[in-house]
C-alpha positions in Angstrom: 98.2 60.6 182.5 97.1 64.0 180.6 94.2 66.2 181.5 92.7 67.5 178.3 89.7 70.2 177.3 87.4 68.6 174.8 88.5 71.4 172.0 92.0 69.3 171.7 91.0 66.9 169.1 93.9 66.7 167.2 96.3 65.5 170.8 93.2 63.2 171.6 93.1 61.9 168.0 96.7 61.2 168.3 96.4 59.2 171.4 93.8 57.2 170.1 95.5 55.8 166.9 98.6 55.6 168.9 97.0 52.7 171.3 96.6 54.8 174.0 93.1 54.8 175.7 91.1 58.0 176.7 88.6 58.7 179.3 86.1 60.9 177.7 82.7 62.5 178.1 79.5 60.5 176.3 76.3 61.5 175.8 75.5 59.6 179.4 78.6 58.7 181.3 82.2 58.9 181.3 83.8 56.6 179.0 86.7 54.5 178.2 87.7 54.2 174.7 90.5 52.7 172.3 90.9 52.1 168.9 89.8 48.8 167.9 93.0 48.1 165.6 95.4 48.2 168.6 95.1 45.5 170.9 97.4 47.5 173.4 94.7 49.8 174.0 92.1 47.3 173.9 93.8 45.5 176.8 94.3 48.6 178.9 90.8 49.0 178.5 90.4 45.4 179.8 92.5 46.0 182.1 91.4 49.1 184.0 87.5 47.8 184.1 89.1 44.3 185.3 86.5 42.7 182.8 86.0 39.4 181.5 87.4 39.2 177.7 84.5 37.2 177.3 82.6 40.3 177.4 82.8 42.4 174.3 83.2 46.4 174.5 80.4 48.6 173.1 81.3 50.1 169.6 80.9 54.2 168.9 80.7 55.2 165.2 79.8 58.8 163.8 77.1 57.7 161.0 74.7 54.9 159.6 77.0 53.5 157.1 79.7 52.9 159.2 77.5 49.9 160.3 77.5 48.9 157.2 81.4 49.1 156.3 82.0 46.5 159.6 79.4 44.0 158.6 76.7 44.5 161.0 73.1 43.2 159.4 70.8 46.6 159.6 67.7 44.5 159.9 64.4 46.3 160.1 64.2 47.1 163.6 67.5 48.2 163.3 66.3 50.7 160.4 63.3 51.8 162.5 65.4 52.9 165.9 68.0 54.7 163.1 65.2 57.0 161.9 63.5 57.7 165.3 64.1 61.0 167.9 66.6 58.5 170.0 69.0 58.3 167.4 72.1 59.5 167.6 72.2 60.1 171.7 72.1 57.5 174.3 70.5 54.5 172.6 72.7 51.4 171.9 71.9 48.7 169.9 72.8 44.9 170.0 73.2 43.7 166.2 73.8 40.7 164.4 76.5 40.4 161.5 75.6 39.8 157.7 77.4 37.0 156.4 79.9 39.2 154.4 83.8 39.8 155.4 84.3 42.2 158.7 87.3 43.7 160.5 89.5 41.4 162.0 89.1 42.3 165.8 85.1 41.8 165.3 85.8 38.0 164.0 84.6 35.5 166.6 81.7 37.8 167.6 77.7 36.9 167.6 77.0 40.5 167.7 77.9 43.7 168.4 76.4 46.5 170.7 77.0 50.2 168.6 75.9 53.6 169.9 75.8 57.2 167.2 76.5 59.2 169.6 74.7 63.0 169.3 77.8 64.4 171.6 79.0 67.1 169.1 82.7 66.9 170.0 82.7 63.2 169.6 82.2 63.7 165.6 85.5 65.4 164.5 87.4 62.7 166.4 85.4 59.6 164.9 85.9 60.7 162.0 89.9 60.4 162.2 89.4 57.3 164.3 87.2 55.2 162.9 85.1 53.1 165.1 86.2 53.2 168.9 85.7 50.6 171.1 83.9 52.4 174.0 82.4 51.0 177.3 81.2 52.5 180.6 84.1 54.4 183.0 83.9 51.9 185.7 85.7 48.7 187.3 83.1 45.6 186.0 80.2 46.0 187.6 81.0 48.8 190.4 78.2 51.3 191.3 80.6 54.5 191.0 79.4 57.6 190.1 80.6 57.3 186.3 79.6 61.2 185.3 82.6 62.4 188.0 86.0 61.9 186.8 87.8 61.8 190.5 85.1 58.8 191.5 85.8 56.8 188.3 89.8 57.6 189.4 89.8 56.6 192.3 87.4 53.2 191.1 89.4 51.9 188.1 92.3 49.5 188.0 94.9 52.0 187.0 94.9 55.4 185.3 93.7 56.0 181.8 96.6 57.1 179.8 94.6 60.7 178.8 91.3 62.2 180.3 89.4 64.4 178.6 87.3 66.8 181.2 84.2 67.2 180.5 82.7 68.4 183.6 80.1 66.3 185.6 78.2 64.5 183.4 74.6 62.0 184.3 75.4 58.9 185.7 72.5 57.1 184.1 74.4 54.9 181.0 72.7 54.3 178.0 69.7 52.3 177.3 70.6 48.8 175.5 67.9 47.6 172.7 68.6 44.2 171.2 67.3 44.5 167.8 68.2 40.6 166.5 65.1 39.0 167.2 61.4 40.1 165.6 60.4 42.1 168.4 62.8 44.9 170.0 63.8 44.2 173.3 65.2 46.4 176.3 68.3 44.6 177.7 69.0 47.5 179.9 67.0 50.5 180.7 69.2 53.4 181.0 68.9 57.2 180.6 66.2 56.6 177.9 63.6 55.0 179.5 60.5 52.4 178.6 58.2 55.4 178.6 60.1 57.0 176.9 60.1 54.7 173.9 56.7 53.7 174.6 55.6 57.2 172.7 57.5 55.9 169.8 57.5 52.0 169.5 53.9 49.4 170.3 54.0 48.5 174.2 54.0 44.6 173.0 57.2 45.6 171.1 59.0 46.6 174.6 60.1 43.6 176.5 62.5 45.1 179.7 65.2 42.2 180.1 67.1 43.4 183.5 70.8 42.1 182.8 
């Protein structure tokens, strides 16, 4: 385990595409990532959460078109939520694959939840990385406080092999929009809330699903 400062992008960087998995400061919470190419830090992800592998991990990318370079189908509501005041920051959204070839780890999946993240020291290091595989600082389904690093410590399933301090951060997660079907659905309501979006999208557009 390595304490970092978030201006060492280059030693978290190195971690990353060496399989090693970071705990690191979102736009929201605290989270875990790992790059997707290196099922030992995929696991360890896994592992410290204690999730299902039936559930899927989130996806962080730095831009638009890295959407399109993994196969995901950028559907209409998917181009309207890209273009609005919520995008990039704490907005994720659940989309549906084009049927055209895709990275091997996303094979098998029905969708895929991705997040643009408007954390400025997240860019530099996506842009070395690639797409991370990046999901909430907490065991599966614990109430921790995720924006404090010594309550997510003392809550996960191990130790996250580096952890990038970022101070106290909200512990309100990001708000989950499923975009697949015709009308745009809230699957979770996190730190961007129905009101919120209500200023931006129809009321008969916003349909809260509590997971």
């Amino acid at each position: 385990m390595k304490f970092i400062t978030v201006i060492e992008h280059d030693l978290i960087i190195k971690e990353l595409l060496n399989g090693k998995v970071a705990l690191l400061p979102t736009d929201t919470v605290y989270g875990l990532a790992a790059s997707p190419e290196l099922e030992s830090g995929v696991q360890n992800v896994y592992d410290l959460k204690e999730r299902p592998r039936r559930f899927p991990l989130p996806v962080l990318v730095s831009k638009i078109e890295d959407l399109y370079a993994l196969g995901v189908d950028v559907n209409e509501n998917a181009r309207f939520l890209l273009q609005s005041p919520f995008i990039p920051g704490a907005v994720t959204l659940i989309l549906g694959f084009r049927d055209v070839p895709r990275p091997e780890w996303l094979k098998g999946r029905a969708d895929e939840a991705d997040r643009i993240p408007q954390r400025e020291f997240l860019f530099p290091i996506l842009s070395k990385t690639g797409p991370l595989l990046a999901t909430s600082a907490n065991r599966h389904c614990s109430k921790v406080n995720m924006g404090v690093i010594k309550d997510i410590l003392r809550d996960l399933n191990g130790v996250p092999d580096i952890i990038v301090d970022g101070g106290i951060l909200s512990n309100m997660a990001s708000t989950i929009l499923n975009c697949r079907n015709s009308t745009i659905t809230i699957q979770r309501e996190g730190q961007i809330t129905a009101k919120d979006l209500s200023r931006y999208l129809n009321l008969e557009e916003i349909h809260n699903h509590k997971c």
